[in-house]
PASEBA-1860 file (N, C-alpha, C; in nm, 3 decimals):
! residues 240
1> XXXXXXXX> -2.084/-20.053/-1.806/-1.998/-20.042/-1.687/-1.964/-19.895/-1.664 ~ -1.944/-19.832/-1.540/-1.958/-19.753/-1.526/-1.816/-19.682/-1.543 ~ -1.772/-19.521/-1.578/-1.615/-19.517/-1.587/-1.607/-19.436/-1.486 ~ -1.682/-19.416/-1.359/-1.561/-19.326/-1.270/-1.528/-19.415/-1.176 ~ -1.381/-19.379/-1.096/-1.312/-19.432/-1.063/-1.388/-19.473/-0.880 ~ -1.361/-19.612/-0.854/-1.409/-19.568/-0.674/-1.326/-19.503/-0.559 ~ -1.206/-19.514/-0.591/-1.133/-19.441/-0.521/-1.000/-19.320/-0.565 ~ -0.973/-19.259/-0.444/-0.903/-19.137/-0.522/-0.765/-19.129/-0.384
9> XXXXXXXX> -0.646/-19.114/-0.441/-0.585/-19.044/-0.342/-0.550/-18.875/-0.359 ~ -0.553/-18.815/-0.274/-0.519/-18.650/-0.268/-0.387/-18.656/-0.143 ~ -0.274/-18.599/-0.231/-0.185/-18.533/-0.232/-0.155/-18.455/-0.120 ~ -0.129/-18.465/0.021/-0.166/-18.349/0.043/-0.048/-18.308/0.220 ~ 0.094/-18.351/0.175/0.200/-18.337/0.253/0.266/-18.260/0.266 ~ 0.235/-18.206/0.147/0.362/-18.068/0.115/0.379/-17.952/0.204 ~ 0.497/-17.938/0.199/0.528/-17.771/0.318/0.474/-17.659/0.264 ~ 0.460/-17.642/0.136/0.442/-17.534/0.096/0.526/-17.409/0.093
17> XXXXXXXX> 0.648/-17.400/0.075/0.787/-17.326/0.152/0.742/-17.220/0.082 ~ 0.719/-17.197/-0.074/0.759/-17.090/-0.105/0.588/-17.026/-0.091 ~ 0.517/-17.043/-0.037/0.405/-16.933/0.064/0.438/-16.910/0.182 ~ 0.539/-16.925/0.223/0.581/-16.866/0.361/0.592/-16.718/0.309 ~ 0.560/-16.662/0.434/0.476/-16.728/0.559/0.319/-16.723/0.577 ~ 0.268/-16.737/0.487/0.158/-16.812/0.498/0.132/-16.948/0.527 ~ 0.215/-17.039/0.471/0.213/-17.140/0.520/0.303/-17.165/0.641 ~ 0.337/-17.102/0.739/0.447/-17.144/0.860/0.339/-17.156/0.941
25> XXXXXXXX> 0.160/-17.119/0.925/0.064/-17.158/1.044/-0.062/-17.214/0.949 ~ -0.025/-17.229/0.845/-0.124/-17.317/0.773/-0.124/-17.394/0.644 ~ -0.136/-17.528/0.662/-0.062/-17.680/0.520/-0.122/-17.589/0.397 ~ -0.042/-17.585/0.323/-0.084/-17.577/0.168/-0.165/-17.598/0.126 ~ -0.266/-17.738/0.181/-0.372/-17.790/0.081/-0.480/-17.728/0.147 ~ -0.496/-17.674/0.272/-0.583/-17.538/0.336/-0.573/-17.420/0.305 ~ -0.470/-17.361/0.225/-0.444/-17.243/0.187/-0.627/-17.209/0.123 ~ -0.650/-17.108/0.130/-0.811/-17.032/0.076/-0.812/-16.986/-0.010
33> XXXXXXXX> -0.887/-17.042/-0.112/-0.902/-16.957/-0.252/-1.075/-16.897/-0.253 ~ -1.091/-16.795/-0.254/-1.246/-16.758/-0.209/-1.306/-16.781/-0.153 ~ -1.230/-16.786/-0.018/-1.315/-16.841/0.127/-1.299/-16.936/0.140 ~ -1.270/-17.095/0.076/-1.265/-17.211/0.097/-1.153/-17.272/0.071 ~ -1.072/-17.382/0.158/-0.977/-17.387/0.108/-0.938/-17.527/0.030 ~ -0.847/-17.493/-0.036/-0.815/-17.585/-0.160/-0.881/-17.746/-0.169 ~ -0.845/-17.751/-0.074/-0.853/-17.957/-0.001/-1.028/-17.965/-0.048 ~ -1.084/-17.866/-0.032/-1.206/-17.834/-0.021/-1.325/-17.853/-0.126
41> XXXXXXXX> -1.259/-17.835/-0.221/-1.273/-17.800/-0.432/-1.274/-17.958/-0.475 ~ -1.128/-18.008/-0.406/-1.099/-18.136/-0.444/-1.180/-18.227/-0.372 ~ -1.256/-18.240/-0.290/-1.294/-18.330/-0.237/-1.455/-18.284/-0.273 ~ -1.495/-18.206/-0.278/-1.645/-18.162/-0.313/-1.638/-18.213/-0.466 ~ -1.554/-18.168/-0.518/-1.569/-18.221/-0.680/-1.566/-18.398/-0.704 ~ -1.456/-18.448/-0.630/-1.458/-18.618/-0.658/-1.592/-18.688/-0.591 ~ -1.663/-18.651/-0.494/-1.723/-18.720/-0.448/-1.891/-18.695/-0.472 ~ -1.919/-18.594/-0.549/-1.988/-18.514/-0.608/-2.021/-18.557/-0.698
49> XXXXXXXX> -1.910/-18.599/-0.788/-1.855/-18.702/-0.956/-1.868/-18.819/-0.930 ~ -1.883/-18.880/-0.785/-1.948/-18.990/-0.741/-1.796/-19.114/-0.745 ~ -1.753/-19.073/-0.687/-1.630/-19.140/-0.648/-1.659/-19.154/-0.463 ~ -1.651/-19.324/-0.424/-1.698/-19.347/-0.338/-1.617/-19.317/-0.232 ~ -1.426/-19.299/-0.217/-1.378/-19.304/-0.101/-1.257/-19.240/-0.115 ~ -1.254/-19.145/-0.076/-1.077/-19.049/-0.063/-0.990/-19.047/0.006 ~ -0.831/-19.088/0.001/-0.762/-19.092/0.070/-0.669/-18.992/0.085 ~ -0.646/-18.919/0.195/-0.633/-18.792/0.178/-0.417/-18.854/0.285
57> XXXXXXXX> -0.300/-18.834/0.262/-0.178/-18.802/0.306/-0.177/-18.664/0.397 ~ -0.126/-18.683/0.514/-0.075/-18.540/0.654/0.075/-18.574/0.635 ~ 0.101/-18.485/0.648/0.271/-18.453/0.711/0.265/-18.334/0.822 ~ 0.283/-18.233/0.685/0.270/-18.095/0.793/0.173/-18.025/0.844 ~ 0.147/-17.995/0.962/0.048/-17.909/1.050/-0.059/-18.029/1.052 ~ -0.013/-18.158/1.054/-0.162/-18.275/1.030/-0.254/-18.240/1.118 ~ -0.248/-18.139/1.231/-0.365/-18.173/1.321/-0.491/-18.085/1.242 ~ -0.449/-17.984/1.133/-0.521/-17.911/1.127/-0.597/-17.969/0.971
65> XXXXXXXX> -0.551/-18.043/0.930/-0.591/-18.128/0.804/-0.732/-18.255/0.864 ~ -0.682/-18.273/0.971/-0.736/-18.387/1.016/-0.844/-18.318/1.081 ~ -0.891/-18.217/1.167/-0.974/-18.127/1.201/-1.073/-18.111/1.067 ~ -1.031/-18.017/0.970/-1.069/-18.003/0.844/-1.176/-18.125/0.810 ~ -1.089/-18.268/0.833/-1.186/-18.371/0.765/-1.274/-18.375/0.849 ~ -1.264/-18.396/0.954/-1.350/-18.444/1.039/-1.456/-18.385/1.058 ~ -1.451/-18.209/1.067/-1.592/-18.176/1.005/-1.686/-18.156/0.888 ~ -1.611/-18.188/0.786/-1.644/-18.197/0.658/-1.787/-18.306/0.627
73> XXXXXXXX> -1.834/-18.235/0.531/-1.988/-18.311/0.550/-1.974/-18.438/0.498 ~ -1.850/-18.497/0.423/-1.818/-18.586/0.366/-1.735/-18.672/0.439 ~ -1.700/-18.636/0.568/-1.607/-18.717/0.653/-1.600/-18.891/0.652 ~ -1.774/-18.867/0.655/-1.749/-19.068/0.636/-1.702/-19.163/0.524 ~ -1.663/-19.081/0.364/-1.594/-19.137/0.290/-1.475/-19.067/0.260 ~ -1.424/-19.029/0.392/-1.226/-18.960/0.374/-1.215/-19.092/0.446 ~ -1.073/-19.110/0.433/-0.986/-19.172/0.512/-0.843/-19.083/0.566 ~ -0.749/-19.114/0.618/-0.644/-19.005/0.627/-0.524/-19.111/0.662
81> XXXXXXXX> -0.424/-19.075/0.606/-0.294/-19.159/0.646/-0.208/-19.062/0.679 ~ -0.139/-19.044/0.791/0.020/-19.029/0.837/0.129/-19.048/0.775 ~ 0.216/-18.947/0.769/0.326/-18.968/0.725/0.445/-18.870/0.803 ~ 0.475/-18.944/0.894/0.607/-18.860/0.982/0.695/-18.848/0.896 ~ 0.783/-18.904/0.781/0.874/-18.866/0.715/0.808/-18.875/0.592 ~ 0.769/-18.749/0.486/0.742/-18.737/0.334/0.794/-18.876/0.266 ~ 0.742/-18.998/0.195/0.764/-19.057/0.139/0.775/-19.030/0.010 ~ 0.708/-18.957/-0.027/0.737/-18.926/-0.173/0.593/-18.930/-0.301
89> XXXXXXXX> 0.619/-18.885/-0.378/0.462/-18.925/-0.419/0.416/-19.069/-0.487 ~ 0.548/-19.130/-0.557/0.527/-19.202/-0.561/0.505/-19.339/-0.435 ~ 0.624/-19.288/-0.395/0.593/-19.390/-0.212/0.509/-19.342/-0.144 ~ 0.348/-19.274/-0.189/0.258/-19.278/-0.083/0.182/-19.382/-0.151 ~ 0.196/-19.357/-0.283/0.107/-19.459/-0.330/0.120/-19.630/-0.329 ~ 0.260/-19.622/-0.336/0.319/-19.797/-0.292/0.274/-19.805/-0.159 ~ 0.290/-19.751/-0.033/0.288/-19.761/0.077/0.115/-19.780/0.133 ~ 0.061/-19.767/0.019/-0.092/-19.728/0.040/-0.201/-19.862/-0.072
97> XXXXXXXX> -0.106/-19.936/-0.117/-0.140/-19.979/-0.275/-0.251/-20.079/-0.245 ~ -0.276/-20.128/-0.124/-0.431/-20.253/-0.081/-0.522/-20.160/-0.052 ~ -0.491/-20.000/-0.028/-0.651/-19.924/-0.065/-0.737/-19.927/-0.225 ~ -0.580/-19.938/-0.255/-0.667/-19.938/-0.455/-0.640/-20.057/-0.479 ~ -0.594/-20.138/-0.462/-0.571/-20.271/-0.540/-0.718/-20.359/-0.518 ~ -0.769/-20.408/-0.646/-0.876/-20.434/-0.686/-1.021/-20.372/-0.680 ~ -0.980/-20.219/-0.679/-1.052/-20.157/-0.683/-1.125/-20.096/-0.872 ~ -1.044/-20.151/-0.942/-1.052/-20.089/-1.094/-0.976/-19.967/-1.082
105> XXXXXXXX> -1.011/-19.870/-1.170/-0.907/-19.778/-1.222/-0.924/-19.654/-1.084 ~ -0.840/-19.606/-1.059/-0.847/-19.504/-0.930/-0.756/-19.317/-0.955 ~ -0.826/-19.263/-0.903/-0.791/-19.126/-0.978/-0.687/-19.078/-0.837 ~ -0.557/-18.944/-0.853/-0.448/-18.931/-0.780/-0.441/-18.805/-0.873 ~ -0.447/-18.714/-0.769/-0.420/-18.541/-0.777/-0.273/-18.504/-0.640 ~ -0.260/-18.396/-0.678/-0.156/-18.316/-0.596/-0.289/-18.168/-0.565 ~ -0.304/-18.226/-0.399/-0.431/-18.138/-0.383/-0.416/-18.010/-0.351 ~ -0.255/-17.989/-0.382/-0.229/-17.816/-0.378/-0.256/-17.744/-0.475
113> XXXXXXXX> -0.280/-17.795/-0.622/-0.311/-17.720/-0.713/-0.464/-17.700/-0.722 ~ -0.505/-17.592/-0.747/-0.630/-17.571/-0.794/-0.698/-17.617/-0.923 ~ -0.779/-17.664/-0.937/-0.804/-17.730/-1.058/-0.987/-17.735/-1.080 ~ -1.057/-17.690/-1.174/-1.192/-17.767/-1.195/-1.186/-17.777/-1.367 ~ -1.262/-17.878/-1.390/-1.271/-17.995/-1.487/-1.418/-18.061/-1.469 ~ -1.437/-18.122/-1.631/-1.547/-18.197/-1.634/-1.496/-18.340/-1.584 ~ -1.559/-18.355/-1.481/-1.494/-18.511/-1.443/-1.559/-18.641/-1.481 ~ -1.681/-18.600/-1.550/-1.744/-18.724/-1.651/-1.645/-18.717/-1.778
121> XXXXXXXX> -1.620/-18.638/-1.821/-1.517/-18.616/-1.945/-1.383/-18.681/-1.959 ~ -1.301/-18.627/-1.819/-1.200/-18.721/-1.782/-1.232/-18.860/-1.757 ~ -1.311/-18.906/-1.689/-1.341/-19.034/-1.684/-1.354/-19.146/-1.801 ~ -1.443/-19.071/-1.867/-1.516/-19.126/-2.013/-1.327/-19.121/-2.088 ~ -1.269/-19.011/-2.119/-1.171/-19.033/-2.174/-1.082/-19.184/-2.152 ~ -1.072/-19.138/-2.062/-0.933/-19.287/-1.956/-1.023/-19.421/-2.005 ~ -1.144/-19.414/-2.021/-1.219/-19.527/-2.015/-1.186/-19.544/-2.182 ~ -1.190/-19.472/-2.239/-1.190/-19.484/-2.413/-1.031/-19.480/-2.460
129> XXXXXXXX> -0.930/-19.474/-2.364/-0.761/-19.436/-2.400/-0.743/-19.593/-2.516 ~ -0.639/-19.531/-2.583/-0.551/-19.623/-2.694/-0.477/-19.758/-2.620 ~ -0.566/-19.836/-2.673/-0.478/-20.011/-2.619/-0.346/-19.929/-2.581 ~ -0.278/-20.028/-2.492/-0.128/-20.041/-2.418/-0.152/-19.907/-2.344 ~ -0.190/-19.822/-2.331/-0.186/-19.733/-2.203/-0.279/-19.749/-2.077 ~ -0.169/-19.742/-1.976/-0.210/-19.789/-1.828/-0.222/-19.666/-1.707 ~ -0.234/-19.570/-1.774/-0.318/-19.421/-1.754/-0.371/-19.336/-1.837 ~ -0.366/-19.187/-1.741/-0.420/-19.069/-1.838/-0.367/-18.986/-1.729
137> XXXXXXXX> -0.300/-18.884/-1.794/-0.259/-18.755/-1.747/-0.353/-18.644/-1.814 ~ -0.400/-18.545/-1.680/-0.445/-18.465/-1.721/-0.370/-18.335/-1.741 ~ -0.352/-18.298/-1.850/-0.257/-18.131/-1.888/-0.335/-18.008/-1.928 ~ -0.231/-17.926/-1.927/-0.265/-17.784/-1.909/-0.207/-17.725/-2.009 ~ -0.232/-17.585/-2.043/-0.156/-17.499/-2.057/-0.082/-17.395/-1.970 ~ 0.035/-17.415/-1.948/0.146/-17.327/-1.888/0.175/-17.210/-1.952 ~ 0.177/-17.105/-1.855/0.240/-16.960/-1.935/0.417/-16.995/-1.845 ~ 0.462/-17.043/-1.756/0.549/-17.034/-1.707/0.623/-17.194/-1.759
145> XXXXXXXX> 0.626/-17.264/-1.834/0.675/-17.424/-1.914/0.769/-17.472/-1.802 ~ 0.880/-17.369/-1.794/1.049/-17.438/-1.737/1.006/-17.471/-1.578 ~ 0.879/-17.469/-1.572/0.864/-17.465/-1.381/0.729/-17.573/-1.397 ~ 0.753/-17.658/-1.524/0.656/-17.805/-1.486/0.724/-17.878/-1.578 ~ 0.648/-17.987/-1.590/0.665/-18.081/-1.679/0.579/-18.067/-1.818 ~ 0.690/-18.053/-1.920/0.592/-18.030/-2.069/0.614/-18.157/-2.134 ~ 0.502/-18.192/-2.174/0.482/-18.318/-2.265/0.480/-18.288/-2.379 ~ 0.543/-18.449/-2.516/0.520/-18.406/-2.626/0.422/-18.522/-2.640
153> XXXXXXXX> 0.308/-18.548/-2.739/0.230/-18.622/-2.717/0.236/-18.695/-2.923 ~ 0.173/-18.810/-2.949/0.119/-18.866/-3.056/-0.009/-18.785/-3.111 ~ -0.013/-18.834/-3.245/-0.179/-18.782/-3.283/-0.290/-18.859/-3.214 ~ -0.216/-18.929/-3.125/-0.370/-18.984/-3.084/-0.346/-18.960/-2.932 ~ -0.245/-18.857/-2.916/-0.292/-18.795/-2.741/-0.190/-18.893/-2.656 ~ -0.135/-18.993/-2.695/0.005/-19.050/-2.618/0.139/-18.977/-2.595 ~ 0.175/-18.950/-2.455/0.287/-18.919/-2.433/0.401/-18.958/-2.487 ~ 0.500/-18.879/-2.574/0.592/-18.937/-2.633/0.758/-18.918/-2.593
161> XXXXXXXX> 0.728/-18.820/-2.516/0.870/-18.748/-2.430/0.824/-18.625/-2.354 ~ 0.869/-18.660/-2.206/0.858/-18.579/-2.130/0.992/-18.501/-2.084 ~ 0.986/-18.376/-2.041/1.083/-18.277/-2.045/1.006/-18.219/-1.939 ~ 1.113/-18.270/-1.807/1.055/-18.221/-1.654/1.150/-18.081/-1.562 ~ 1.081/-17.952/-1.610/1.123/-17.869/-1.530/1.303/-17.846/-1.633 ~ 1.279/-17.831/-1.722/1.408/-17.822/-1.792/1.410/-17.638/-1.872 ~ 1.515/-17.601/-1.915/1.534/-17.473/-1.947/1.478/-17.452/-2.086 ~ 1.444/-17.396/-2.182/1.371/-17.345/-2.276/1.315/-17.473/-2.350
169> XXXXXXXX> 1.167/-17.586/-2.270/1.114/-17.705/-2.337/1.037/-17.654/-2.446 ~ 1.011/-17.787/-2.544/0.976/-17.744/-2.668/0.798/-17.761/-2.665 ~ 0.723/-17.656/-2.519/0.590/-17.625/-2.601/0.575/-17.568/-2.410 ~ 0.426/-17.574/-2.424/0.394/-17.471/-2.303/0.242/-17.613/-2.224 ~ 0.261/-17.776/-2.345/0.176/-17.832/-2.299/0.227/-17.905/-2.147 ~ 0.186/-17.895/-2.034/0.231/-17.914/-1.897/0.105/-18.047/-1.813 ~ 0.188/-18.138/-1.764/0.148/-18.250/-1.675/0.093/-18.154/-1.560 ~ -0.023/-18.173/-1.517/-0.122/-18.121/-1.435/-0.110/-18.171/-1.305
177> XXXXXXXX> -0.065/-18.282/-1.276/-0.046/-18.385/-1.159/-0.199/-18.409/-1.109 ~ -0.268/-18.434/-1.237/-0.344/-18.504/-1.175/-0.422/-18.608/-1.290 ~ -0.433/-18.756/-1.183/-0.416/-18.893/-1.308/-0.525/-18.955/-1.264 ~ -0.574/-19.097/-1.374/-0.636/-19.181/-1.359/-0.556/-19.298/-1.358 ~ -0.508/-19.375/-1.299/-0.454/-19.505/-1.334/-0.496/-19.600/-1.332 ~ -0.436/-19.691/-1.366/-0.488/-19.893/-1.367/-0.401/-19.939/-1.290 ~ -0.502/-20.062/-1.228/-0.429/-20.147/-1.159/-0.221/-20.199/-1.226 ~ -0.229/-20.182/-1.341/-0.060/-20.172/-1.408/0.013/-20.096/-1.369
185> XXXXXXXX> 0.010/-19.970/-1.309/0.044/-19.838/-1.264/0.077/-19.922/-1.166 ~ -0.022/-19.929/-1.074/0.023/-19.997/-0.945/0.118/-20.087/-0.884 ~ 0.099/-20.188/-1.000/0.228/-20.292/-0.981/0.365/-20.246/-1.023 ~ 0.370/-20.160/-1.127/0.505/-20.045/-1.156/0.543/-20.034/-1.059 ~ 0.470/-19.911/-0.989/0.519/-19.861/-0.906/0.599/-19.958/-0.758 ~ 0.470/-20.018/-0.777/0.494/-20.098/-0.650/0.679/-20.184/-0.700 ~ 0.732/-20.225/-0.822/0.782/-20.307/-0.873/0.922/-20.227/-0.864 ~ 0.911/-20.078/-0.815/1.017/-20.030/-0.858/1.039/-19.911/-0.734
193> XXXXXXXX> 1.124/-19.980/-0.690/1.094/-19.863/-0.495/1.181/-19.771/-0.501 ~ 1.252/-19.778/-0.603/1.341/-19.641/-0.601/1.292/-19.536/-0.614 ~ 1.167/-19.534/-0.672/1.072/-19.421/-0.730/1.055/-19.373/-0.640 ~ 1.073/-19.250/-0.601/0.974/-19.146/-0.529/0.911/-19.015/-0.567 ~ 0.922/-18.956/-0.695/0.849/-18.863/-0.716/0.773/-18.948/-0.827 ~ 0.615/-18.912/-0.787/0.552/-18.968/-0.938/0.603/-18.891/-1.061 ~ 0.556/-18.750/-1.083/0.609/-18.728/-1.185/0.740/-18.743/-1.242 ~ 0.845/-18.715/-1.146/0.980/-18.694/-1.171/1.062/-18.829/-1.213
201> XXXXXXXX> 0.948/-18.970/-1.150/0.992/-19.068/-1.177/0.957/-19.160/-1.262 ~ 0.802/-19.177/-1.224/0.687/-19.272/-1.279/0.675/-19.218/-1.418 ~ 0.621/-19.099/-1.411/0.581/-19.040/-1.529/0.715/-19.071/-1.682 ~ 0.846/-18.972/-1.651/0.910/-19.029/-1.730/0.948/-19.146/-1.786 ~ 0.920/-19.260/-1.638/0.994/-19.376/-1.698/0.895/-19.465/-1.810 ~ 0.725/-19.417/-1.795/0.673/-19.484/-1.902/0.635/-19.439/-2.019 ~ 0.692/-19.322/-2.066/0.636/-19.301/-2.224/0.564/-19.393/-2.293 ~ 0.495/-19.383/-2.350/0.425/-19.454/-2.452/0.273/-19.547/-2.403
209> XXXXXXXX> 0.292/-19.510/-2.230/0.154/-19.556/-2.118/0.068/-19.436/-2.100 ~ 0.087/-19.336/-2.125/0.027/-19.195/-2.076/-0.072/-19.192/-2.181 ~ -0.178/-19.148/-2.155/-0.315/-19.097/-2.223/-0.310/-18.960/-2.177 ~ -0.365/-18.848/-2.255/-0.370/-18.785/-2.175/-0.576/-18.712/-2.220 ~ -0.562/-18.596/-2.137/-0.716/-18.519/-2.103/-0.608/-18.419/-2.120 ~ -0.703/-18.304/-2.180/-0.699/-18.157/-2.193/-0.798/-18.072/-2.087 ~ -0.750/-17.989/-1.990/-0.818/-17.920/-1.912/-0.842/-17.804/-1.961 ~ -0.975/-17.765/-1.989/-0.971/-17.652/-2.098/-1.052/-17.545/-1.976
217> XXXXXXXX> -1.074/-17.575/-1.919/-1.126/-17.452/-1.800/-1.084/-17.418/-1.700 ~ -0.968/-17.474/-1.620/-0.906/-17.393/-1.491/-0.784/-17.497/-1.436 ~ -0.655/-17.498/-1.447/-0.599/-17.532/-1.373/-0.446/-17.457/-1.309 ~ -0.415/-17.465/-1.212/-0.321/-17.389/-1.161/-0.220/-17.448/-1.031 ~ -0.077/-17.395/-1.072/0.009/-17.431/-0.925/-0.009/-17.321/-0.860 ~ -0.077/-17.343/-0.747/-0.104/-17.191/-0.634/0.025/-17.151/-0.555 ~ 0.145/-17.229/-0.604/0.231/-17.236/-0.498/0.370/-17.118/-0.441 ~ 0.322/-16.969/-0.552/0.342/-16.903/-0.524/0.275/-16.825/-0.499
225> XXXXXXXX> 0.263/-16.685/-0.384/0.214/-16.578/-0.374/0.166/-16.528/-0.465 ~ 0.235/-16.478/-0.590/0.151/-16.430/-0.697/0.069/-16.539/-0.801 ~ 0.103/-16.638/-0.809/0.003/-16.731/-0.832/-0.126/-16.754/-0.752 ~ -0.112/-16.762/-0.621/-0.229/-16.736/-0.541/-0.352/-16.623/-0.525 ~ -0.245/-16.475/-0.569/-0.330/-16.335/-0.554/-0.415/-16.373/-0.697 ~ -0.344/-16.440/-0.813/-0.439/-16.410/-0.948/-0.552/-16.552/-0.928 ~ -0.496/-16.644/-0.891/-0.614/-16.735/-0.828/-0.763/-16.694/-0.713 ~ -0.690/-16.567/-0.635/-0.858/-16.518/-0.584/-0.875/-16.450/-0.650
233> XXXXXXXX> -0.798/-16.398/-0.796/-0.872/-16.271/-0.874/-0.963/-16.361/-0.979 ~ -0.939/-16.449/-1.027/-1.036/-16.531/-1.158/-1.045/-16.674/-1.162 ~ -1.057/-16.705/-0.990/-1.103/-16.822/-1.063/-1.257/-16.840/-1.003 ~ -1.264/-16.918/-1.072/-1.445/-16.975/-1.065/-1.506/-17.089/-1.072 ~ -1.607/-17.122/-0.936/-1.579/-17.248/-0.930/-1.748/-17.250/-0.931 ~ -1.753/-17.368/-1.005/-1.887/-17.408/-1.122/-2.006/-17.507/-1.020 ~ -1.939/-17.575/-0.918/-2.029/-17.661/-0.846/-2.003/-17.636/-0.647 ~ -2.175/-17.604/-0.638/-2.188/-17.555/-0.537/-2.196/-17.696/-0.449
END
């Protein structure tokens, strides 16, 4: 049986405040990292990795997201959903949950960060995770900790306490925001509507469900200016 996922949602509502003003005439997930912009990486890489159908969230500047897809050589397996008021990350995914439901396991990024990864690797992982876990988080290493979420994990790679955006956490290992889940995820979420940030919500409330993947070649929050200038200085992207 095969382990990549058929469908994917991408992230992709955010204002982007603190790139203003770069972002006051263009969405975050268009922002350009070496000519191409972000939305761009993520969707060439999942569907590439052979993931059949992407669901891509608009809020802000949607006309220019929706432009974007539409000429994209991949247009006929995007989809695009609306969202006049930010639901949240976890409420895009409740609000969205009969695109993945009975689909098998389905992959969910925040398509503002820059990221490349072996995505047979991640896959194969989530596919091989420790009975009782009903994902996989993929993490990083952070030089900046207090401005993500640092995980403490088991010897066998299970999340054991998360410490979200808190003042001196105990390591520099950081939630990537970007997952594989199971249909279990889904009904969570769906089960519990108070939730609206995945990480801030979902993530903490299940310790002991998290698998995680190690990204050992590139991941990044672009979401400041100087995060962005060192992102067109080194990063490198592996599939044309």
């Amino acid at each position: 049986m095969t382990n990549i996922p058929r469908r994917a949602l991408l992230l992709s509502g955010g204002l982007g405040t603190r790139l203003r003003p770069l972002t006051d005439t263009v969405p975050k997930c268009l922002v350009r990292v070496k000519g191409k912009p972000v939305l761009g990486y993520w969707i060439d890489m999942l569907l590439e990795s052979g993931v059949e159908h992407i669901l891509i969230n608009t809020h802000y500047l949607p006309e220019q997201v929706r432009e974007y897809c539409s000429n994209a050589a991949w247009r006929g397996r995007i989809d695009l959903i609306h969202e006049e008021q930010l639901l949240g990350t976890a409420g895009t995914l409740r609000a969205n949950h009969d695109y993945f439901r009975g689909t098998g396991p389905f992959f969910m990024a925040h398509a503002d960060n820059l990221s490349v990864f072996d995505a047979n690797a991640y896959f194969s992982a989530h596919a091989d995770r420790p009975a009782g876990c009903i994902g996989t988080i993929m993490t990083f290493e952070t030089d900046h900790p207090e401005s993500c979420g640092i995980l403490e994990l088991d010897k066998r790679g299970v999340v054991q306490s998360v410490f979200e955006k808190v003042d001196n956490p105990p390591g520099n290992l950081a939630n990537g925001a970007v997952f594989l889940l199971e249909t279990e995820m889904l009904d969570w979420v769906c089960a519990n509507p108070a939730a609206f940030d995945f990480c801030g919500d979902v993530v903490p409330s299940l310790t002991g469900k998290w698998y995680t993947f190690f990204n050992e070649t590139f991941h990044r929050d672009i979401g400041t200016m100087e995060a962005l200038k060192k992102a067109e200085s080194d990063f490198v992207w592996n599939i044309e």
